[in-house]
MARBA-3410 file (N, C-alpha, C, O; in Angstrom, 1 decimal):
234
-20.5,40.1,10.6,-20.2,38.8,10.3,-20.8,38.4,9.0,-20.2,37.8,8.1 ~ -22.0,38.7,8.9,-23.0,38.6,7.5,-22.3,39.0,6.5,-22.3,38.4,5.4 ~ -21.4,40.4,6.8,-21.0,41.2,5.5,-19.3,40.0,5.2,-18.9,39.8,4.1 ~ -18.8,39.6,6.3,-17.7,39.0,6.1,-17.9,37.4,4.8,-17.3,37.0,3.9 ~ -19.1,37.0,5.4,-19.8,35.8,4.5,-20.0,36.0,3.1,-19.5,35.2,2.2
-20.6,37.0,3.0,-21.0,37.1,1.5,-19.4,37.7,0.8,-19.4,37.8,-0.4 ~ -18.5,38.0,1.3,-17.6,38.7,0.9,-17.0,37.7,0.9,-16.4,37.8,-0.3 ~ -16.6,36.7,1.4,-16.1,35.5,1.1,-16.3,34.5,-0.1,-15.5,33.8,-0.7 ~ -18.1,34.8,-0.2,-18.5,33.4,-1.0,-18.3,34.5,-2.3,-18.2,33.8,-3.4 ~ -18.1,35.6,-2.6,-17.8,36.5,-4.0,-16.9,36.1,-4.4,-16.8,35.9,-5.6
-15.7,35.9,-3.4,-14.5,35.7,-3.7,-14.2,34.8,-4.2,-13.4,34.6,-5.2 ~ -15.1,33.4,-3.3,-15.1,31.9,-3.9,-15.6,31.7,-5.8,-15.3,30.9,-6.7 ~ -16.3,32.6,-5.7,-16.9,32.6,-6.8,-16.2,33.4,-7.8,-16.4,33.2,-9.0 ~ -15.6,34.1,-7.5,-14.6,35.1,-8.4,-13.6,33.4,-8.8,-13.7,32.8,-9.8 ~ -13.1,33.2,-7.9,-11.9,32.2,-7.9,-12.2,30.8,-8.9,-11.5,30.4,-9.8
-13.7,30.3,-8.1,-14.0,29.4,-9.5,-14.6,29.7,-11.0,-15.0,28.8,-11.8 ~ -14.6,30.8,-11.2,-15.0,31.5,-12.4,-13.6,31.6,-13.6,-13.6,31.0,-14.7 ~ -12.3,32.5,-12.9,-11.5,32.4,-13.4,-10.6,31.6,-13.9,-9.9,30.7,-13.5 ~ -10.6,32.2,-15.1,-9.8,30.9,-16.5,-8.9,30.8,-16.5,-8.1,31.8,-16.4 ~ -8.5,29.1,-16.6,-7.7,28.2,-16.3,-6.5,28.7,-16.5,-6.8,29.9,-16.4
-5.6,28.6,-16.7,-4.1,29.1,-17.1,-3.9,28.7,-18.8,-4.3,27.6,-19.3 ~ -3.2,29.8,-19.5,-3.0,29.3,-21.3,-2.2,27.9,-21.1,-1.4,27.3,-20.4 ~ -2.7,27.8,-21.9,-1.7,26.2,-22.5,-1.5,26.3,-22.8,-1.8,27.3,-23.5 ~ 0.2,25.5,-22.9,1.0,25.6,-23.7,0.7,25.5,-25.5,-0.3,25.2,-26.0 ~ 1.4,25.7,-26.0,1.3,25.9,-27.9,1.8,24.6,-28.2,2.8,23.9,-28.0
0.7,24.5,-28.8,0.5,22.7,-29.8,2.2,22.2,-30.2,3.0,23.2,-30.2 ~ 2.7,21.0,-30.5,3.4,20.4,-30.4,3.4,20.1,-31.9,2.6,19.4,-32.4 ~ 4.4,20.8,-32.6,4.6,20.3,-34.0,4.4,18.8,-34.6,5.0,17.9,-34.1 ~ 3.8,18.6,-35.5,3.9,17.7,-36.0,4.9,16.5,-36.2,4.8,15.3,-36.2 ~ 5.7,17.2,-36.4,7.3,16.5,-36.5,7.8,16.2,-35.6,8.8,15.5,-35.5
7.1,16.6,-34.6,8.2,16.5,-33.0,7.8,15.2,-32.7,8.6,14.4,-32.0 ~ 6.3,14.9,-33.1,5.6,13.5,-32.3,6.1,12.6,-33.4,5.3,11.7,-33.5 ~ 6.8,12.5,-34.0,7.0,11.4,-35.5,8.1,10.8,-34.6,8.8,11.2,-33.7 ~ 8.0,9.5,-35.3,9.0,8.4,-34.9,10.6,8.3,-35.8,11.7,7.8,-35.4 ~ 10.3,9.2,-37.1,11.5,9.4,-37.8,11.2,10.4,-38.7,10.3,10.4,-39.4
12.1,11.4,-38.6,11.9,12.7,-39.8,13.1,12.4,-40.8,13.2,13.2,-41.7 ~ 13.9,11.3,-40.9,14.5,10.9,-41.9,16.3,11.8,-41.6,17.2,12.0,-42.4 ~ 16.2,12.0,-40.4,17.8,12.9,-40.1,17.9,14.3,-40.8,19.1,14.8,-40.9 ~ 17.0,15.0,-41.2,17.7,16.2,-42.0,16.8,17.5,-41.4,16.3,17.6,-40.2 ~ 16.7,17.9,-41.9,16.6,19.7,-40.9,15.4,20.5,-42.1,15.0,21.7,-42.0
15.0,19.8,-42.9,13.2,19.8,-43.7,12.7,18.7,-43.4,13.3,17.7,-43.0 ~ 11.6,18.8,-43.8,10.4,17.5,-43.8,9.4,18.3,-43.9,9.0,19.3,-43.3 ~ 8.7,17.5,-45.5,7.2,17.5,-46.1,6.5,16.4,-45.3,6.7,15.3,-45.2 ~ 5.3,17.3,-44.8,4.6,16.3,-43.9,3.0,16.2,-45.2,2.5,17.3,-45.5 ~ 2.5,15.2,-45.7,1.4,14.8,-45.7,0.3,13.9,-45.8,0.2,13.0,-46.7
-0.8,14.3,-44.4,-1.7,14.0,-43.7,-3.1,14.0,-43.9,-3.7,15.0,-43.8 ~ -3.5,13.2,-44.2,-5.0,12.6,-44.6,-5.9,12.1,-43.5,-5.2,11.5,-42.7 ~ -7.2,12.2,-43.1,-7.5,12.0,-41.9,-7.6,10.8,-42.3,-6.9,10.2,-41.5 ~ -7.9,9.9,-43.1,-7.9,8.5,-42.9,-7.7,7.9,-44.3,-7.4,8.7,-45.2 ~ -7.8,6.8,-44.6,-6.8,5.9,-45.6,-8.1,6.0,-46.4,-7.7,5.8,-47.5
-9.4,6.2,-46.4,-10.1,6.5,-47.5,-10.3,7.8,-47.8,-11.4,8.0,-48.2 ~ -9.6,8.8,-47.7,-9.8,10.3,-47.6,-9.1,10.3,-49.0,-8.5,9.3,-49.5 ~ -9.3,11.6,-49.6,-8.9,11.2,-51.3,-8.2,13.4,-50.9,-8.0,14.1,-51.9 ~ -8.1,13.9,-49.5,-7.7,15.3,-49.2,-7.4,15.3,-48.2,-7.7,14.5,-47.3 ~ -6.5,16.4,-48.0,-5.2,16.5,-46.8,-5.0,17.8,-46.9,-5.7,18.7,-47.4
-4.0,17.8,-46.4,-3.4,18.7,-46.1,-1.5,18.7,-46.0,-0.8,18.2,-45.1 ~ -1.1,19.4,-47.1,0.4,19.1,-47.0,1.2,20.2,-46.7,1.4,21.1,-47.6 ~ 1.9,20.4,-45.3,2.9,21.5,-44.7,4.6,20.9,-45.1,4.9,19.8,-45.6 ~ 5.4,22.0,-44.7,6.4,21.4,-45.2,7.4,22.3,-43.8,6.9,23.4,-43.5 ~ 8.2,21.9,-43.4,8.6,22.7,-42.2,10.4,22.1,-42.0,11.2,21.2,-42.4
10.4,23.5,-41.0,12.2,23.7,-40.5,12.4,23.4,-39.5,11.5,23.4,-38.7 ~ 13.8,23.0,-39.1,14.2,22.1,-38.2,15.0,23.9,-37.5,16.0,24.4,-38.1 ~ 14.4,24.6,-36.5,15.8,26.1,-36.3,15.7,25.4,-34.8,14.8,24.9,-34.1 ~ 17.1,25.7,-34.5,17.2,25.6,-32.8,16.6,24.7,-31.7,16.3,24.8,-30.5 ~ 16.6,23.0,-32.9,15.9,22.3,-32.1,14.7,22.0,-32.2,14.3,20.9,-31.8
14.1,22.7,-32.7,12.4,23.0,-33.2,12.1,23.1,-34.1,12.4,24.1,-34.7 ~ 11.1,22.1,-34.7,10.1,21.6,-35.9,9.4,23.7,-36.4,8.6,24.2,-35.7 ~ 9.8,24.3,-37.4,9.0,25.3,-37.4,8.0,25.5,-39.1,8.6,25.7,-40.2 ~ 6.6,25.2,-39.1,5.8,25.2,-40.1,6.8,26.7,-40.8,7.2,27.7,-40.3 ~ 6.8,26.1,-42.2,7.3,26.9,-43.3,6.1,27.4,-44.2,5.9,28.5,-44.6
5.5,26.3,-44.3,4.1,26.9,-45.4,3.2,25.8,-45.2,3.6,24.9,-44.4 ~ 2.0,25.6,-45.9,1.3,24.5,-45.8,-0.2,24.8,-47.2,-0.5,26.0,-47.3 ~ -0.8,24.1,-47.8,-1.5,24.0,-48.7,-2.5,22.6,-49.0,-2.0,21.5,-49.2 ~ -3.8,22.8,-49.1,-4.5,21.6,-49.5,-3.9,20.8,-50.0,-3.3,21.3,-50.9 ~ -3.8,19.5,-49.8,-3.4,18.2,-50.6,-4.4,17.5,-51.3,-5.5,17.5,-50.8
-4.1,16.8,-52.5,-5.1,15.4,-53.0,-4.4,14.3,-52.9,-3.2,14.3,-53.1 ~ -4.9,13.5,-52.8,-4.0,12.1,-53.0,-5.0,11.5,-53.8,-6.0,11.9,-54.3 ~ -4.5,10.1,-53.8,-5.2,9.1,-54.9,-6.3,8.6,-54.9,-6.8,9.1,-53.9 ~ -7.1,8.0,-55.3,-8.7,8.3,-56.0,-8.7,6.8,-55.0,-9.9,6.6,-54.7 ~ -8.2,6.2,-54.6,-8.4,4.7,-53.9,-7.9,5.3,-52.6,-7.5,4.5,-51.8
-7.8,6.4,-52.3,-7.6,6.4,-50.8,-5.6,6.2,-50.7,-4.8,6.4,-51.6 ~ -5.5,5.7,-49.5,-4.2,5.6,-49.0,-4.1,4.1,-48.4,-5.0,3.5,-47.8 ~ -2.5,3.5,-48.6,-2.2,2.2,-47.8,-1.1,2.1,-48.0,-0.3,2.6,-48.8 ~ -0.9,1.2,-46.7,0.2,1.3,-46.4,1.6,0.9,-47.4,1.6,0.1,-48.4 ~ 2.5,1.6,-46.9,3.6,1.8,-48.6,3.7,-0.2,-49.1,3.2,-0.8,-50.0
4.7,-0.5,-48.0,4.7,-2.2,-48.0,3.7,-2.8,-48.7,4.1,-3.7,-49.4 ~ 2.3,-2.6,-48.7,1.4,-3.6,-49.0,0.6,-2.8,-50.7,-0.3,-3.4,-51.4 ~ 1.0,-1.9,-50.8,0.8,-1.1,-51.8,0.7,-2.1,-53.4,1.7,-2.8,-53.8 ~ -0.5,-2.1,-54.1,0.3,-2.9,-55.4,-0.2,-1.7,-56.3,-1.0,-0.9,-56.0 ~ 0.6,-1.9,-57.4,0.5,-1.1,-58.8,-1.0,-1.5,-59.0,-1.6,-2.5,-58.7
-1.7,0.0,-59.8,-2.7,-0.1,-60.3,-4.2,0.0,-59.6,-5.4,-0.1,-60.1 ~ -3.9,0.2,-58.7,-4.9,0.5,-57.3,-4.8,1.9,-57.1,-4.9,2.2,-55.9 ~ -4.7,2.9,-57.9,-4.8,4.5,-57.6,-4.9,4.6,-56.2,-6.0,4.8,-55.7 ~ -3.8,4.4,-55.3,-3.6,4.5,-53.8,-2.5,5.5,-53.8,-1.8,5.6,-54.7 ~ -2.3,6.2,-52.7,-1.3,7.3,-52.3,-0.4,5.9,-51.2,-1.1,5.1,-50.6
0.7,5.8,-51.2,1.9,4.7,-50.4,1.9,5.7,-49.1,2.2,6.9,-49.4 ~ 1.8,5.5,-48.1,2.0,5.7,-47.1,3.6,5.1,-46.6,4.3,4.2,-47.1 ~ 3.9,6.0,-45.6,5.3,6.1,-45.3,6.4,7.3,-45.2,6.0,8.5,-45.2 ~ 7.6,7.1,-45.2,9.0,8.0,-44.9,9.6,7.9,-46.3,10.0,6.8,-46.5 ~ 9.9,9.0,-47.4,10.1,8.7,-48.2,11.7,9.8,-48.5,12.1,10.8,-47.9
12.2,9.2,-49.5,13.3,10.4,-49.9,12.5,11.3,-50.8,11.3,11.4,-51.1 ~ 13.8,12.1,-51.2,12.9,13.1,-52.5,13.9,13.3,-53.6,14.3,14.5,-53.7 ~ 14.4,12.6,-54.5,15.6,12.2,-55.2,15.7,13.7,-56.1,16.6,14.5,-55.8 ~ 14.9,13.9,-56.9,15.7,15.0,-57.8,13.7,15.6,-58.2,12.6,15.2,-57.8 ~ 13.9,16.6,-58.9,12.6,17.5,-59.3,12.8,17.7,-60.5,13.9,18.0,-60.9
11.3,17.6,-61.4,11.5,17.6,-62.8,9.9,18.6,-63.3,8.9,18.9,-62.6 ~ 10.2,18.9,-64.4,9.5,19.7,-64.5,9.0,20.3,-65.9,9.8,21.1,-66.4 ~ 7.8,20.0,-66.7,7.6,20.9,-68.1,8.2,22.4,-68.4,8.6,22.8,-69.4 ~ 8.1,22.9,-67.4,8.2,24.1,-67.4,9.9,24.4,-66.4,10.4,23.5,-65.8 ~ 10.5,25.8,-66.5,11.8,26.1,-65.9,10.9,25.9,-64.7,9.7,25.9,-64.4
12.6,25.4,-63.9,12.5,25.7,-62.2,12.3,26.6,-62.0,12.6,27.5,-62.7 ~ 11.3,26.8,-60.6,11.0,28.1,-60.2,12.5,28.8,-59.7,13.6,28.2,-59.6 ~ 12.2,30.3,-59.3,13.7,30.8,-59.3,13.8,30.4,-57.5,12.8,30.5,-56.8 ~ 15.1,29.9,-57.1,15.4,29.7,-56.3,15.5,28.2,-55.9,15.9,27.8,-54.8 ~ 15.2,27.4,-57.0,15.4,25.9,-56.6,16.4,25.5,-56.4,17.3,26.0,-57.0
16.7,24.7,-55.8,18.4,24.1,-55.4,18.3,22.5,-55.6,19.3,21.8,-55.4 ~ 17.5,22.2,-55.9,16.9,20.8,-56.3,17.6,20.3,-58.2,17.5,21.1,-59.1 ~ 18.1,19.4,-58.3,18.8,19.3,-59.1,17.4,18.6,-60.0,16.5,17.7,-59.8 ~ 17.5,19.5,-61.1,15.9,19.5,-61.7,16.3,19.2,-63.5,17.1,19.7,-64.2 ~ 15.3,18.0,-63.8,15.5,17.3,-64.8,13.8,18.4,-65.9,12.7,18.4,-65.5
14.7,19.0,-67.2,13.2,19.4,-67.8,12.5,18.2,-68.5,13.1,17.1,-68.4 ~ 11.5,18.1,-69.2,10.9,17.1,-70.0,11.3,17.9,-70.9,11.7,19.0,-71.0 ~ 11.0,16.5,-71.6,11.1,16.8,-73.6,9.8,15.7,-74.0,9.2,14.7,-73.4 ~ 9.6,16.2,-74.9,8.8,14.7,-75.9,9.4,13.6,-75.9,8.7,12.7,-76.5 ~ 10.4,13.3,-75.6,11.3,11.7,-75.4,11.2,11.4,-73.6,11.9,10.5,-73.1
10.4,12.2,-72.9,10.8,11.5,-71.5,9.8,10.6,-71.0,8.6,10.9,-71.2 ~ 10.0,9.5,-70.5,8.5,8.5,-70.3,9.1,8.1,-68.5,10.1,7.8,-67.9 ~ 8.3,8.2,-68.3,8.5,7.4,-66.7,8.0,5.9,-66.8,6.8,5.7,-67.0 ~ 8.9,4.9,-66.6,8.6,2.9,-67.1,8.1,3.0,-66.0,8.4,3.4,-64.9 ~ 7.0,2.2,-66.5,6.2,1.2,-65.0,5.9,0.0,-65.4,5.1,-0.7,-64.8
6.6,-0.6,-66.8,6.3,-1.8,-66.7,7.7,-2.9,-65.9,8.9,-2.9,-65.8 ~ 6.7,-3.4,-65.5,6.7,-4.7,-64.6,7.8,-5.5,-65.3,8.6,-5.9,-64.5 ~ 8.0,-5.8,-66.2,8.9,-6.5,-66.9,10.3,-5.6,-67.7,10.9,-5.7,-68.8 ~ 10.2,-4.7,-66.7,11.5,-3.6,-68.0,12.6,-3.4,-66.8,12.5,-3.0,-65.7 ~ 13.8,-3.6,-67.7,15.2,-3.1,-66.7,14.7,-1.9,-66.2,15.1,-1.7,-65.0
13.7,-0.6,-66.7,14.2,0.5,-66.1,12.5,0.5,-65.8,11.7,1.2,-66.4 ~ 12.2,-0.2,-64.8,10.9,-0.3,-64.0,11.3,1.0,-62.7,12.3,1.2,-62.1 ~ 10.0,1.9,-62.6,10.5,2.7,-62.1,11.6,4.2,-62.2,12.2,4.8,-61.3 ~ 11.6,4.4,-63.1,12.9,5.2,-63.8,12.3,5.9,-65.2,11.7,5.7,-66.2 ~ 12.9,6.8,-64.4,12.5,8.2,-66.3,13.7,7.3,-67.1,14.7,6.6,-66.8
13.1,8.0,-68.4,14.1,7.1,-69.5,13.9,8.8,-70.5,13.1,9.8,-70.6 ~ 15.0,8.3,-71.0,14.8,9.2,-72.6,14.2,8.6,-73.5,14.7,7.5,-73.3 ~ 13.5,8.5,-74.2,13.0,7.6,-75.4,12.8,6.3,-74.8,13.5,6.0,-73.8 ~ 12.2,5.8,-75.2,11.1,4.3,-74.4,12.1,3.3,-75.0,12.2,3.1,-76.2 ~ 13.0,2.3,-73.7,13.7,1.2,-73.9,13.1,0.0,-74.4,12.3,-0.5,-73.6
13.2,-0.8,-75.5,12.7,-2.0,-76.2,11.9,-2.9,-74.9,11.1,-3.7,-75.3 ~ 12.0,-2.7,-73.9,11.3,-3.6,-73.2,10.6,-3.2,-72.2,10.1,-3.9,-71.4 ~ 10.2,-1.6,-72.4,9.2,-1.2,-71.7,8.5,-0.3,-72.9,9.0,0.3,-73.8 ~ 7.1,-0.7,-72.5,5.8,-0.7,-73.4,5.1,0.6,-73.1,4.7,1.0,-72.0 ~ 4.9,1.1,-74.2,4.3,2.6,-74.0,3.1,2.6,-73.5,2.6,3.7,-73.0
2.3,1.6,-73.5,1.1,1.8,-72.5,1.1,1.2,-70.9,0.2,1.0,-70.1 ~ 2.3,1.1,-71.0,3.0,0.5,-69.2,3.8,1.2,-68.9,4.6,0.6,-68.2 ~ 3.9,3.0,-69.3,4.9,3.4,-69.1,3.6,5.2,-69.5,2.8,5.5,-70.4 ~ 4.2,5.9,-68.2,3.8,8.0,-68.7,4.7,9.0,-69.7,5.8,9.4,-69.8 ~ 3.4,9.0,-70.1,4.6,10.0,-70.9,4.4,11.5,-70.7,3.6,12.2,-71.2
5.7,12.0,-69.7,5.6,13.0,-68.8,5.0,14.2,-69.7,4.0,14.8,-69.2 ~ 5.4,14.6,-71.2,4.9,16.1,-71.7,3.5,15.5,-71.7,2.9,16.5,-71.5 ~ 2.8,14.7,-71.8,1.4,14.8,-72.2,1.0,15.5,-71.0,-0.1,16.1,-71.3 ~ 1.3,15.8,-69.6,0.8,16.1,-68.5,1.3,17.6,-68.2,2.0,17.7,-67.2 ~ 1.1,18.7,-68.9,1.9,19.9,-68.9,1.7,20.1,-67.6,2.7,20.2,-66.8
0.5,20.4,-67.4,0.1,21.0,-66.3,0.0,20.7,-65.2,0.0,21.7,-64.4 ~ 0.0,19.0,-64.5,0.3,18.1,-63.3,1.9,18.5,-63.1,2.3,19.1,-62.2 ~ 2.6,18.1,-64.2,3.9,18.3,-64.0,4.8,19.5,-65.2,5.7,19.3,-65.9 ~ 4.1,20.4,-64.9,5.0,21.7,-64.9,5.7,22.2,-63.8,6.4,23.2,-64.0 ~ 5.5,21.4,-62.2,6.7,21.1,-61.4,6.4,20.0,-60.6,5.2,19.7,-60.3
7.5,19.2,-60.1,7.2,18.0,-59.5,8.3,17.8,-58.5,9.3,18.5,-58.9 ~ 8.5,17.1,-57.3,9.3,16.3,-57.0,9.3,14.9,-57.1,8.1,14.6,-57.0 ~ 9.9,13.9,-57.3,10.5,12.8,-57.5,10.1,11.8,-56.2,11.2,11.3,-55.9 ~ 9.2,11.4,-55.2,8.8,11.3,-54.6,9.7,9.4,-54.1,9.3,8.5,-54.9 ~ 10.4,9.1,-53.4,11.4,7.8,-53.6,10.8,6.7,-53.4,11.6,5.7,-53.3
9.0,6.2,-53.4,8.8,5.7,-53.1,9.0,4.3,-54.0,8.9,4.4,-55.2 ~ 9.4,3.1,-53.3,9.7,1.8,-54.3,11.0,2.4,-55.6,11.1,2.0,-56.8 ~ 11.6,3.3,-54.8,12.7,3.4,-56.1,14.3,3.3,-56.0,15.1,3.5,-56.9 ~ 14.6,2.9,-54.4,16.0,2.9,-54.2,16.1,1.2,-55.1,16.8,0.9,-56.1 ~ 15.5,0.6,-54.5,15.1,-1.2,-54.6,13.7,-1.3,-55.0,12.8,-1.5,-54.2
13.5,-1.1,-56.7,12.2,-1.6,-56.5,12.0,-2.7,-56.9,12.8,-3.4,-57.5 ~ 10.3,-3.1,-56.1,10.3,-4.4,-55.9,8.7,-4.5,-56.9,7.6,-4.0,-56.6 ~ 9.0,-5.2,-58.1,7.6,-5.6,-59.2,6.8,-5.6,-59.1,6.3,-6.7,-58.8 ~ 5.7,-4.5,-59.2,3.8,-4.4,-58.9,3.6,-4.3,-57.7,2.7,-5.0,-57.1 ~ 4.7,-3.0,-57.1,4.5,-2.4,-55.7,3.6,-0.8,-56.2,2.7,-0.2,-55.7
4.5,-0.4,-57.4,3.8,1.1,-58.0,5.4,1.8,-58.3,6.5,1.7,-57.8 ~ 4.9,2.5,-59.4,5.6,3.0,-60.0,5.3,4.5,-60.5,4.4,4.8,-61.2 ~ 6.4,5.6,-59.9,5.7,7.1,-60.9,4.9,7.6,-59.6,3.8,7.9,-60.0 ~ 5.2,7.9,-58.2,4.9,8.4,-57.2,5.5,9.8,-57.4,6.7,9.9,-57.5 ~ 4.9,10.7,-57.4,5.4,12.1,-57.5,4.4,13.1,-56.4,3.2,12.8,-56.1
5.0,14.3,-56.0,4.8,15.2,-55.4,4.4,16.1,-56.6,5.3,16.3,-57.4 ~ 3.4,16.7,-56.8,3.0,17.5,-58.2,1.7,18.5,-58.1,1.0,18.7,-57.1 ~ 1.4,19.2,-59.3,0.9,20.2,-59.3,-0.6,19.3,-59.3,-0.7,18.1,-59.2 ~ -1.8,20.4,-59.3,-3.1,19.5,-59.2,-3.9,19.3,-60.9,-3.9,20.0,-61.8 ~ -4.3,18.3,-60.6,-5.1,17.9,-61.7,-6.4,18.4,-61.4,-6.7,19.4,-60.8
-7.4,17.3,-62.2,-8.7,18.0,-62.3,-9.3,17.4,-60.9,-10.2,18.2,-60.5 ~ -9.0,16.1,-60.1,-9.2,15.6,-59.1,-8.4,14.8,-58.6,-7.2,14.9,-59.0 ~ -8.8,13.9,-57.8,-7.8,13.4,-57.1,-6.7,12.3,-57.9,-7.1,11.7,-58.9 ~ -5.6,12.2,-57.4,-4.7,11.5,-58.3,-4.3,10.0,-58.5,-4.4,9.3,-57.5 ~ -3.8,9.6,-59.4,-3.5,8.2,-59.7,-2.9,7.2,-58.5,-2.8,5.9,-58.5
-2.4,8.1,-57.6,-1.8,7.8,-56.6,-0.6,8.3,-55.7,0.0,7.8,-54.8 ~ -0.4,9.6,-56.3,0.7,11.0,-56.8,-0.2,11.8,-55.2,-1.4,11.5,-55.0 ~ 0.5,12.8,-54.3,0.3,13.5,-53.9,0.2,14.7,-54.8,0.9,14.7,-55.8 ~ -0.5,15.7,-54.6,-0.9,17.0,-55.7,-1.1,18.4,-54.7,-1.8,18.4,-53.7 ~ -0.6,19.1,-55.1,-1.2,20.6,-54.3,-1.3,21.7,-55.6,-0.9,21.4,-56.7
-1.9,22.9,-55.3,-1.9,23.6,-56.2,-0.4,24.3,-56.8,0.6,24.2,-56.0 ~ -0.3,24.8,-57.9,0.7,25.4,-58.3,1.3,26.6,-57.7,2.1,27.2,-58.4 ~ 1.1,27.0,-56.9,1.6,28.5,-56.5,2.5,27.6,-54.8,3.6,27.8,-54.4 ~ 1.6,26.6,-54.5,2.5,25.7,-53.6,3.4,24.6,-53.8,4.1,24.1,-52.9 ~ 3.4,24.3,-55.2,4.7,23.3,-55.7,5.5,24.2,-55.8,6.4,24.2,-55.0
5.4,25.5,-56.7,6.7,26.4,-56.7,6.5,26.4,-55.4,5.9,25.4,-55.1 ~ 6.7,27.3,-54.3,7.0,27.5,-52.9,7.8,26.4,-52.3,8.8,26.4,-51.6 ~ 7.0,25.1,-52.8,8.1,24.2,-51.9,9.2,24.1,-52.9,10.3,23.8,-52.4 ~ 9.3,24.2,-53.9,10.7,23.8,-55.0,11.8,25.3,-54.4,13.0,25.1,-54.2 ~ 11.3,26.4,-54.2,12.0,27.2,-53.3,12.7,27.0,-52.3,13.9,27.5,-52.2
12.1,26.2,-51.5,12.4,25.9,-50.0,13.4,25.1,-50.5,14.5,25.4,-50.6 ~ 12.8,23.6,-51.0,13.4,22.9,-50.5,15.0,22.6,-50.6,15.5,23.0,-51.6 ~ 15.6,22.1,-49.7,17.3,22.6,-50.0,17.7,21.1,-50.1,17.5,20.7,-49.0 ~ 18.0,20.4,-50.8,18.6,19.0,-50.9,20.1,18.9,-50.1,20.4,17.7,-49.7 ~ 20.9,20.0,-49.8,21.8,20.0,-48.3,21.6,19.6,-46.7,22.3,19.3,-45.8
20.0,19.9,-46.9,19.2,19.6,-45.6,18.2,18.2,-45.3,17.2,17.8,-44.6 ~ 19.1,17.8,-46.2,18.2,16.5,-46.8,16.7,16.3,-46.4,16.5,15.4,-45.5 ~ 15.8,17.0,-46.8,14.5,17.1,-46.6,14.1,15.4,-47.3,14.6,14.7,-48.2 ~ 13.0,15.0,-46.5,11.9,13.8,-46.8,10.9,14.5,-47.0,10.7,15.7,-46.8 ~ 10.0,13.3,-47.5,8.4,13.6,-47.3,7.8,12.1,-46.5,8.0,10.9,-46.7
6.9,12.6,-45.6,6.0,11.6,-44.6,4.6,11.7,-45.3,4.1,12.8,-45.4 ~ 4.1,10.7,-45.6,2.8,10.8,-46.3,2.2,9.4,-45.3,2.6,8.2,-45.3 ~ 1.3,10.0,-44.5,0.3,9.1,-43.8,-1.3,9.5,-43.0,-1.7,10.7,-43.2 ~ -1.7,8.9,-42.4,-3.1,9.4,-41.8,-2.9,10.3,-40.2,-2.0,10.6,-39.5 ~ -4.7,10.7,-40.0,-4.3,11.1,-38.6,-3.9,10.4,-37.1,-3.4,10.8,-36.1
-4.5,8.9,-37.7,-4.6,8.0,-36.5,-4.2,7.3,-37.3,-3.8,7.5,-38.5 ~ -4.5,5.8,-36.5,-4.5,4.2,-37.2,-3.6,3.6,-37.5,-2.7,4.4,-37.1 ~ -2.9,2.5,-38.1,-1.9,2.1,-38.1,-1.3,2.7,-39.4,-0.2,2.2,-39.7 ~ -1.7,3.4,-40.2,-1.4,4.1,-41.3,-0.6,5.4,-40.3,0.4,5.8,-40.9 ~ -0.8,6.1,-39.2,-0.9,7.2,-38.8,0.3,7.7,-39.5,1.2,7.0,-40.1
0.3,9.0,-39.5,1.5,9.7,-40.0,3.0,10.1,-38.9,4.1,10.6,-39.1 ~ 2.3,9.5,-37.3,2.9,9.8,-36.6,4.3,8.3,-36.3,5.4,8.2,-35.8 ~ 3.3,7.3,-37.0,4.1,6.4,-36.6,5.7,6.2,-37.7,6.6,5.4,-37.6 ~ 5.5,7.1,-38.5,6.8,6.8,-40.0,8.0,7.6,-39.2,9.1,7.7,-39.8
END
């Protein structure tokens, strides 16, 4: 009977020893989002919180139903942290939080090989307007229009190296609305964090100018881990 006891309580003890069952595999990012924007890509990035000035930006495939990570690379965002897109004003070095388009990709340098992104080069006449008071607020120009002011306005070749490739990031640009921000770009990295531009290193802007297929109408989600900023809520 003694030998039956202890041969029992081994077992009990084998039983509560033994590890739990695997869990299931983490739940994409994309899957928990409230909108991926309808298309079969999406640039996800995520900052742990609205004063974080680094992230992390993945970009991923929609196959068979299922969100699948494509690549992923350190992010910077803007020197003032992140807020929300809506409440965003010019001149606050903030990254716009939100669901954004990705209109067209521009670039000092040739597209990398494989781009399908309808890609604008710079010249010494290209300026991106941010003044506040100019028809083409918001908008690359060829040569600087009489009513926007070259020091209210970038002038893309001075930046070889930020933007020797870029995406066009849509924030405040379908309808823009006066001293919301202007000149939101997806771009190579500078020396630190940026004006308010999302940034990754160069070897990962080409990679996503690769991917990205404008057929598949890819967005970009740029928000936090939590909070009313969260990245899950866009």
């Amino acid at each position: 009977m003694r030998t039956l006891l202890v041969l029992g309580a081994a077992l009990l003890s084998l039983g509560a020893a033994a590890p739990p069952a695997p869990a299931s595999a983490s739940v994409p990012l994309p899957a928990l989002m409230a909108d991926t924007g309808g298309g079969s890509q999406l640039i996800t990035a995520e900052a742990a919180d609205t004063g974080a000035t680094t992230g992390t930006l993945t970009w991923w495939d929609r196959r068979d139903g299922r969100w699948v990570r494509a690549g992923s690379a350190p992010a910077r965002f803007g020197a003032g942290g992140l807020v929300e897109g809506d409440e965003r004003r010019q001149g606050t070095n903030t990254t716009p939080t939100g669901l954004h388009r990705l209109p067209y990709a521009f670039g000092n340098e040739p597209p990398p090989p494989g781009t399908a992104y309808r890609y604008a080069r710079v010249t010494e006449d290209s300026w991106w307007c941010q003044d506040n008071d100019s028809r083409a607020y918001n908008r690359w120009v060829e040569g600087l229009p009489d009513d926007c002011r070259a020091d209210e306005a970038e002038h893309l070749a001075s930046y070889r190296a930020q933007y020797a490739h870029a995406l066009v990031i849509g924030f405040n640009y379908r309808r823009p609305v006066r001293g919301r921000g202007a000149g939101i770009f997806l771009h190579v990295n500078g020396a630190g964090a940026t004006a308010g531009c999302v940034s990754v290193p160069a070897d990962a802007m080409r990679a996503v100018l690769a991917w990205a297929d404008p057929a598949r109408r890819p967005h970009i989600a740029v928000g936090t881990r939590g909070g009313p900023t969260a990245i899950t809520r866009y």
